[in-house]
DRENTORKOL-3810 file (N, C-alpha, C; in nm, 4 decimals):
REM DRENTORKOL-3810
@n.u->7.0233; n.v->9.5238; n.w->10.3810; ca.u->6.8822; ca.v->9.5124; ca.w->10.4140; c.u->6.8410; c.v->9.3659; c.w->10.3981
@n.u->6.7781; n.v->9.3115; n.w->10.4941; ca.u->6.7287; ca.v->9.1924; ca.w->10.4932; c.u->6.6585; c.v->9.1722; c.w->10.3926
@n.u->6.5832; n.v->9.0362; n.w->10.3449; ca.u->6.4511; ca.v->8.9718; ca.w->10.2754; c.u->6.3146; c.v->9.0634; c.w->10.3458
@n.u->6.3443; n.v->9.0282; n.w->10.5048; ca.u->6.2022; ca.v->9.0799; ca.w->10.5564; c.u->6.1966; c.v->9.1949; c.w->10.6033
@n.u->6.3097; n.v->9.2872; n.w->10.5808; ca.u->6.2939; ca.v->9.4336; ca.w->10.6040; c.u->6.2391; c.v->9.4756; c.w->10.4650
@n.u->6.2723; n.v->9.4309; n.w->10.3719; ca.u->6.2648; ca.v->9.4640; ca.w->10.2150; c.u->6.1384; c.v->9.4427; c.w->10.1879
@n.u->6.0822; n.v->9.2772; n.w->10.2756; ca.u->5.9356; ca.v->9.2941; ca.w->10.2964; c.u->5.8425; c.v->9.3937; c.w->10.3003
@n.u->5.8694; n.v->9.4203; n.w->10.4165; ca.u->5.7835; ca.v->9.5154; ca.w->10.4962; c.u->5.7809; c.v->9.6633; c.w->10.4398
@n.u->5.9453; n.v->9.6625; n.w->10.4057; ca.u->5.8888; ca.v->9.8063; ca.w->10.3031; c.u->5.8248; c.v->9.7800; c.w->10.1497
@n.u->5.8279; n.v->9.6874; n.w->10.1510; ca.u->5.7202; ca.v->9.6655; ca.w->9.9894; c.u->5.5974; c.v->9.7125; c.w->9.9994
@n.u->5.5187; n.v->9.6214; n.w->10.1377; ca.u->5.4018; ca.v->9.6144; ca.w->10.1816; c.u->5.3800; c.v->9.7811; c.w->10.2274
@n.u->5.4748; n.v->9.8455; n.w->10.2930; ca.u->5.4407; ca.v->9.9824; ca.w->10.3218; c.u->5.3530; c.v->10.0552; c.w->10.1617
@n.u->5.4638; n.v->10.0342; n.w->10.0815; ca.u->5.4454; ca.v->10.0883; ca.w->9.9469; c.u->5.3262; c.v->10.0373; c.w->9.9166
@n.u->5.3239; n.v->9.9023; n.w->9.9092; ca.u->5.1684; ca.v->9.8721; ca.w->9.8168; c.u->5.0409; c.v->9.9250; c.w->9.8915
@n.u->5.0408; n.v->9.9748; n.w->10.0552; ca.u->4.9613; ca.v->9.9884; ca.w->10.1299; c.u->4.9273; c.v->10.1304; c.w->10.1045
@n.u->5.0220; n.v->10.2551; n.w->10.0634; ca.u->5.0442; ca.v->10.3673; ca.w->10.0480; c.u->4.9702; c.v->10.4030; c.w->9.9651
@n.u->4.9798; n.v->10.3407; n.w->9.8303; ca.u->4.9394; ca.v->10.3299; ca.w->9.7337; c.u->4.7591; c.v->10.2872; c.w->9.7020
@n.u->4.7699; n.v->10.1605; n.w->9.7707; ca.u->4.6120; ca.v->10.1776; ca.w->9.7489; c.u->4.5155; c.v->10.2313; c.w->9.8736
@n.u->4.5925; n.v->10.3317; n.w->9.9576; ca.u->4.5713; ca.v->10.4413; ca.w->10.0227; c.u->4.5079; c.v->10.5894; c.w->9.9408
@n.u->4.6175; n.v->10.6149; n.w->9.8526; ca.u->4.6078; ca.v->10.7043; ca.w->9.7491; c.u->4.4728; c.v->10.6872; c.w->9.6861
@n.u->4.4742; n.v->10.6123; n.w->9.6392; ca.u->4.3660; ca.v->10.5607; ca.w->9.5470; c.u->4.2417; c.v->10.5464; c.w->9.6015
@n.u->4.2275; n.v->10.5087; n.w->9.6829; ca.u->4.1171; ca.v->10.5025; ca.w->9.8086; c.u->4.0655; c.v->10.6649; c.w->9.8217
@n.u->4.2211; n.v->10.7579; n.w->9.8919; ca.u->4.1242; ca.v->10.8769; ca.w->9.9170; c.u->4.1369; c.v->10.9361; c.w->9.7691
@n.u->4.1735; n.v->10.9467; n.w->9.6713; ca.u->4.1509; ca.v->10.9859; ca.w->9.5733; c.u->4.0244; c.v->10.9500; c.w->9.4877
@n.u->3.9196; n.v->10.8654; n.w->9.5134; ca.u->3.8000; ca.v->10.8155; ca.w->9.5212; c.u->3.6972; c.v->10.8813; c.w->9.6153
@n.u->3.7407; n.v->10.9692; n.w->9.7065; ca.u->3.6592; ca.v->11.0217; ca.w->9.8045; c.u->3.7437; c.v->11.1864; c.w->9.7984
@n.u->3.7824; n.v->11.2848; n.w->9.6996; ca.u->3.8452; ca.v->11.3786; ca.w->9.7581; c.u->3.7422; c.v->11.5025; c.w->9.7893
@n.u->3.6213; n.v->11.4999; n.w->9.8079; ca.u->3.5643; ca.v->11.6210; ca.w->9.9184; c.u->3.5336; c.v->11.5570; c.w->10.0240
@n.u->3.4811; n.v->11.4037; n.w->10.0949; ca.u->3.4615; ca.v->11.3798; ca.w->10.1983; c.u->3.5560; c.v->11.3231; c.w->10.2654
@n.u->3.6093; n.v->11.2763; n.w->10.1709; ca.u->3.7772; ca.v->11.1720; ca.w->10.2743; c.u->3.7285; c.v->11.0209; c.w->10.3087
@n.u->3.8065; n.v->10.9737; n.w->10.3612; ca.u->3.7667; ca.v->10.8815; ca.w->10.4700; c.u->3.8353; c.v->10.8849; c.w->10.5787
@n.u->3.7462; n.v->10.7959; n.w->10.6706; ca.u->3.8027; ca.v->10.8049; ca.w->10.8210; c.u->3.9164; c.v->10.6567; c.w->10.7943
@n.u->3.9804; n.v->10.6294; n.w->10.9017; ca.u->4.0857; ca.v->10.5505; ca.w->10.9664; c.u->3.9781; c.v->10.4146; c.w->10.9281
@n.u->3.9006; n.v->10.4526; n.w->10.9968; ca.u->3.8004; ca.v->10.2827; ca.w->10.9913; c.u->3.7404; c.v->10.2178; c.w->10.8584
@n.u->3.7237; n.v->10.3513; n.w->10.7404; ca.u->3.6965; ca.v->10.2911; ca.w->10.6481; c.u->3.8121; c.v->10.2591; c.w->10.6043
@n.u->3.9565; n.v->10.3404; n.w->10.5733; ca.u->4.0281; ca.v->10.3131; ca.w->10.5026; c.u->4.1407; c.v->10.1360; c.w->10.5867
@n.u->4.0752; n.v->10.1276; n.w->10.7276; ca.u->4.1497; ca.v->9.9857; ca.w->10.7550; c.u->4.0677; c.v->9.8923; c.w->10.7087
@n.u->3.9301; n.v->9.9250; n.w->10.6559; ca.u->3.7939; ca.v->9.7731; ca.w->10.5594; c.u->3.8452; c.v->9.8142; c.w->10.4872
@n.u->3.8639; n.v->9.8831; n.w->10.4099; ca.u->3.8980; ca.v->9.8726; ca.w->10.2732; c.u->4.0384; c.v->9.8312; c.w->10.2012
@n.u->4.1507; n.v->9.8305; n.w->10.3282; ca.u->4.2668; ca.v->9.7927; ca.w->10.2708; c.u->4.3244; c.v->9.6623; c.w->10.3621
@n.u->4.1637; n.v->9.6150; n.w->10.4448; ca.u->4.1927; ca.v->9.4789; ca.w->10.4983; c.u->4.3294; c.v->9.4822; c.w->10.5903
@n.u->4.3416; n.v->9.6035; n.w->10.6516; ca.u->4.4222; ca.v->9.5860; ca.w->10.7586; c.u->4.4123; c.v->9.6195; c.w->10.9026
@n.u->4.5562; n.v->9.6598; n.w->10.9776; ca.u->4.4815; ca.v->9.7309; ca.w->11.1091; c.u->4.4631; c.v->9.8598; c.w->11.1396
@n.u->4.3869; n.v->9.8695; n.w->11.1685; ca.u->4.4112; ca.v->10.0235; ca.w->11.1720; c.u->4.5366; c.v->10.1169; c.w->11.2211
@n.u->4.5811; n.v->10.1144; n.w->11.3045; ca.u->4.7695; ca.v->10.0935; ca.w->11.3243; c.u->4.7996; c.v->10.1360; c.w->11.2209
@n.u->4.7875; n.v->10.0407; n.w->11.0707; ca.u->4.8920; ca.v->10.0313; ca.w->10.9547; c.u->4.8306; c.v->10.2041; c.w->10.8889
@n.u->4.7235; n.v->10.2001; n.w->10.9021; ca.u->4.6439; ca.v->10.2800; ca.w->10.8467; c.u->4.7434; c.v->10.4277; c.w->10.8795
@n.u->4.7167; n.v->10.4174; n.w->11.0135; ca.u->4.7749; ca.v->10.5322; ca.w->11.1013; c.u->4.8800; c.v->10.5901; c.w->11.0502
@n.u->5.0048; n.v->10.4810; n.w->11.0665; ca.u->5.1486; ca.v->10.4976; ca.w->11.0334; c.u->5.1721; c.v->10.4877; c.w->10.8770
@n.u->5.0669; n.v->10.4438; n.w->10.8030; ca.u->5.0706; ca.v->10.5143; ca.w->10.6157; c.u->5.0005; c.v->10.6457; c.w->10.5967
@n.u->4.9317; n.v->10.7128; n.w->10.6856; ca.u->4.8613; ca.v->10.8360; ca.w->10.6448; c.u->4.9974; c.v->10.8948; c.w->10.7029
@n.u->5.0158; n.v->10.8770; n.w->10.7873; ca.u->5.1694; ca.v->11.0307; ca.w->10.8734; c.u->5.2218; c.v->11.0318; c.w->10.7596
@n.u->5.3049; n.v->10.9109; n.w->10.6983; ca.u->5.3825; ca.v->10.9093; ca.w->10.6074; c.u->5.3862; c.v->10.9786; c.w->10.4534
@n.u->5.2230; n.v->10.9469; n.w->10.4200; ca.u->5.1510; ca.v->10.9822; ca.w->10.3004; c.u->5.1671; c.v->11.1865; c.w->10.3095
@n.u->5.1233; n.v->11.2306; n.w->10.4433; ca.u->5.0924; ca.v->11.3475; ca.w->10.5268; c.u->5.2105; c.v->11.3944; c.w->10.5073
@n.u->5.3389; n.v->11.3304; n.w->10.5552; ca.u->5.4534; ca.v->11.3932; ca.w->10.5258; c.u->5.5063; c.v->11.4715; c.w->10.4082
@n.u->5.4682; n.v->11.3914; n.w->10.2958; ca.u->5.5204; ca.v->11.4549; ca.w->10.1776; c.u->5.4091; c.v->11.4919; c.w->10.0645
@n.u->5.3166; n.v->11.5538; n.w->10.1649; ca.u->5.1990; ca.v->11.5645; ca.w->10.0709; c.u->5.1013; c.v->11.5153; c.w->9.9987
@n.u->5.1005; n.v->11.3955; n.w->10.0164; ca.u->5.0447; ca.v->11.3244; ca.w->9.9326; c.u->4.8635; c.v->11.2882; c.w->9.9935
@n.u->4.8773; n.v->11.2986; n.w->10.1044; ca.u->4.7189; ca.v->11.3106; ca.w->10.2126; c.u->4.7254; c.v->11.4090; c.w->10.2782
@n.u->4.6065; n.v->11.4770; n.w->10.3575; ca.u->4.6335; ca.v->11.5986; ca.w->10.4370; c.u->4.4806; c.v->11.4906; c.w->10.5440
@n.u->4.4822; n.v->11.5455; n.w->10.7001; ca.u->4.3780; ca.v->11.5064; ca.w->10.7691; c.u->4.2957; c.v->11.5972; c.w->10.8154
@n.u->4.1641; n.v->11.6195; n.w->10.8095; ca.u->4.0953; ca.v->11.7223; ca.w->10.8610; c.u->4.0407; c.v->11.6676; c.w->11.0244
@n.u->4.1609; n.v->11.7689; n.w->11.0962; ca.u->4.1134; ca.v->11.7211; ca.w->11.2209; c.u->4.0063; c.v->11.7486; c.w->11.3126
@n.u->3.9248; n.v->11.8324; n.w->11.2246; ca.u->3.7618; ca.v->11.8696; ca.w->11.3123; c.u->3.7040; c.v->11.7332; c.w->11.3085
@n.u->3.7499; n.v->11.6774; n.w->11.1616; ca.u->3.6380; ca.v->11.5225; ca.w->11.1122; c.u->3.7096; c.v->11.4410; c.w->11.1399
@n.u->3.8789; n.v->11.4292; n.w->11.1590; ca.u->3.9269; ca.v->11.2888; ca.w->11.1270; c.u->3.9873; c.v->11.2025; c.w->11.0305
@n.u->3.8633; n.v->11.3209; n.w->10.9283; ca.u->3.8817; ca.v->11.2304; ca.w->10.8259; c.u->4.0252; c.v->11.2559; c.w->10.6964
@n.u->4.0700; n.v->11.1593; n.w->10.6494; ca.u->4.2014; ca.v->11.1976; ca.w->10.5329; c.u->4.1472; c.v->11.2189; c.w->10.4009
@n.u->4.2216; n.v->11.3207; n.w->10.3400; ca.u->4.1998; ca.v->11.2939; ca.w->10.2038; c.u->4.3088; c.v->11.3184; c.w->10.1100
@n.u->4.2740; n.v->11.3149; n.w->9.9852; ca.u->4.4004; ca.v->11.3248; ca.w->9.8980; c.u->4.4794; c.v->11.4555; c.w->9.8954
@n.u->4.5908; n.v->11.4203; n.w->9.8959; ca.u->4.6640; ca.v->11.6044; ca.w->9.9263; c.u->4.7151; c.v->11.6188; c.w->9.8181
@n.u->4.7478; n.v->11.7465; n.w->9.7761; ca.u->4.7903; ca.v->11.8227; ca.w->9.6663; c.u->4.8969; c.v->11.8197; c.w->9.5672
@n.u->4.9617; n.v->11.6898; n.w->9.6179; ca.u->5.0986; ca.v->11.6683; ca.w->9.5980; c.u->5.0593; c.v->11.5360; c.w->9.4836
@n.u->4.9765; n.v->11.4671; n.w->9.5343; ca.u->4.9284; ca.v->11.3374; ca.w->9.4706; c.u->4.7992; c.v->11.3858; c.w->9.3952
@n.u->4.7518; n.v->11.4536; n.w->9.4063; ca.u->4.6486; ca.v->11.5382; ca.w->9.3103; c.u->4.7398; c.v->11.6297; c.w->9.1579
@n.u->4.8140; n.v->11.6821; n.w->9.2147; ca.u->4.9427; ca.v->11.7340; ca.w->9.1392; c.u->4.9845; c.v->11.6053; c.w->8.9916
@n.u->5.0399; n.v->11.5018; n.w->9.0411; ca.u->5.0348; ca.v->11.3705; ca.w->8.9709; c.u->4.9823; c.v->11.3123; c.w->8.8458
@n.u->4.8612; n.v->11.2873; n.w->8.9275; ca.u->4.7240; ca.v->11.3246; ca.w->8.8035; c.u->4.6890; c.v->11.4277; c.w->8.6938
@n.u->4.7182; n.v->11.5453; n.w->8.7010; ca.u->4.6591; ca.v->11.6898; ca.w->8.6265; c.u->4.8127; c.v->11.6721; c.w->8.5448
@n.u->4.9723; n.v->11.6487; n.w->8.5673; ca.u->5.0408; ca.v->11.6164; ca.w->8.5050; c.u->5.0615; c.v->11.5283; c.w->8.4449
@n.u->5.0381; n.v->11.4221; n.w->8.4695; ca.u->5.0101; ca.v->11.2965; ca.w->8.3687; c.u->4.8882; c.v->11.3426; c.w->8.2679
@n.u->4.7425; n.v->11.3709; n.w->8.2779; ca.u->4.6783; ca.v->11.4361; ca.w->8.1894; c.u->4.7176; c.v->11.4957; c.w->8.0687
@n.u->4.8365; n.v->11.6174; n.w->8.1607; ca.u->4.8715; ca.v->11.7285; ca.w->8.0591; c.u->4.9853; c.v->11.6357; c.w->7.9675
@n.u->5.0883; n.v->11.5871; n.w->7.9618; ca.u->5.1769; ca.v->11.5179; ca.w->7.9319; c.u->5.0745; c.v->11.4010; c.w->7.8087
@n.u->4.9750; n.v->11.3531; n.w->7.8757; ca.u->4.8967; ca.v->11.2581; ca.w->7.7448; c.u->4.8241; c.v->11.3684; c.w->7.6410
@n.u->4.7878; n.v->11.4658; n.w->7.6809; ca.u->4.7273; ca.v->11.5455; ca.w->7.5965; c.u->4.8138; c.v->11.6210; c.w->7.4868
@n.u->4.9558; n.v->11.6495; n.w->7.5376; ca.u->5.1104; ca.v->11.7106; ca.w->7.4770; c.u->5.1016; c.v->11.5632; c.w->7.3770
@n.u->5.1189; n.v->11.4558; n.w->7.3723; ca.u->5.1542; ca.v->11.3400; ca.w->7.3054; c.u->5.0750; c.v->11.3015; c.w->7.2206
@n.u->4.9119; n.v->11.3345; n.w->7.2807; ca.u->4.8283; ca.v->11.3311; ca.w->7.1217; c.u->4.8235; c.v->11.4145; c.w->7.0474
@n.u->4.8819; n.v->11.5342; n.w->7.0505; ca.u->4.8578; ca.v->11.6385; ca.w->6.9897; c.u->4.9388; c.v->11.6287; c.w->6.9305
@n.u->5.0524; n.v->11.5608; n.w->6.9118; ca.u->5.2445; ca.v->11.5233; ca.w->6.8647; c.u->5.1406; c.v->11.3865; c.w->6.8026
@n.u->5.1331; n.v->11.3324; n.w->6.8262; ca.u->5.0653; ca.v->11.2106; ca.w->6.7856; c.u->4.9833; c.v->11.2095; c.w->6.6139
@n.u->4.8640; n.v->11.3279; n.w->6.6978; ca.u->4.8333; ca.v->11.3845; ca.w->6.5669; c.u->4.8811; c.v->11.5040; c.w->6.4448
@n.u->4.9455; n.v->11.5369; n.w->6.4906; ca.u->5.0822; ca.v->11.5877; ca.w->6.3649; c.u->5.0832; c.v->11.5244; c.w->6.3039
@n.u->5.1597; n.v->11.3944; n.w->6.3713; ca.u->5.2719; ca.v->11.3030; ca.w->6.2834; c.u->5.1186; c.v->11.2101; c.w->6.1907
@n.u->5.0304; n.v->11.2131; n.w->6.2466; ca.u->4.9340; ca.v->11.1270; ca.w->6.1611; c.u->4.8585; c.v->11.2494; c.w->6.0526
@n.u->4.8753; n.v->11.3828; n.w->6.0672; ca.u->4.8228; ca.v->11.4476; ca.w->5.9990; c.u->4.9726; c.v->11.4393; c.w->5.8193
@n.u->5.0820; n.v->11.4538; n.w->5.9047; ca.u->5.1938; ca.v->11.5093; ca.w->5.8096; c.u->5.1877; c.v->11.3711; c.w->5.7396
@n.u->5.1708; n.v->11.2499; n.w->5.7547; ca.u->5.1988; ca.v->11.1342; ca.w->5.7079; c.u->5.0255; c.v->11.1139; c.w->5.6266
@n.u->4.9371; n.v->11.1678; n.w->5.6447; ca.u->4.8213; ca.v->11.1498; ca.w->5.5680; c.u->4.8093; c.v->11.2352; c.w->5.4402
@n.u->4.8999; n.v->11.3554; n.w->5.4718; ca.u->4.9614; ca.v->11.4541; ca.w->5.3476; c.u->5.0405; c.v->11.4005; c.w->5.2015
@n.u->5.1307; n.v->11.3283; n.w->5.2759; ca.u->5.2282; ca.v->11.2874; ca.w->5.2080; c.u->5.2084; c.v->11.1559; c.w->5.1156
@n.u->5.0827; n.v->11.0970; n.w->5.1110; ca.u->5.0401; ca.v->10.9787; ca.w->5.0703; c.u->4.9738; c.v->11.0263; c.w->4.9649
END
């Protein structure tokens, strides 16, 4: 793989990403193509060919009455597990600060 193929898939990724984040900021109305190419300062094109992609593996879904994308279930999924996983760790967290406040 080239420098500038390696490029371009970076830029896919970082574009994907603050895609995510974008419709995950809007998940009952979405946004359309036009906000999400102002907001990620590109063309709309890029927009296009990161939602299919995003669409592919769940991560956006498009409502085609409106147009508009939003966060899909897969990347919503993400979130509610990371949650649960910090909430498992304070609770382990606070054990170990309860058993060690015992023992003093």
């Amino acid at each position: 793989m080239s420098a500038a193929d390696e490029s371009k898939g970076s830029a896919m990724v970082l574009r994907a990403l603050r895609m995510v984040e974008l419709l995950a900021s809007e998940p009952l109305r979405g946004l359309t193509n036009k906000d999400l190419a102002a907001a990620m300062r590109c063309p709309p094109s890029y927009v296009t060919r990161t939602a299919a992609a995003l669409i592919e593996c769940g991560w956006a879904v498009k409502d085609e009455s409106s147009g508009r994308f939003r966060i899909g279930r897969s990347a919503a999924r993400v979130g509610i597990t990371t949650l649960s996983a910090l909430d498992k760790h304070e609770q382990q967290l606070a054990e170990v600060r309860r058993n060690f406040t015992i023992s003093q």
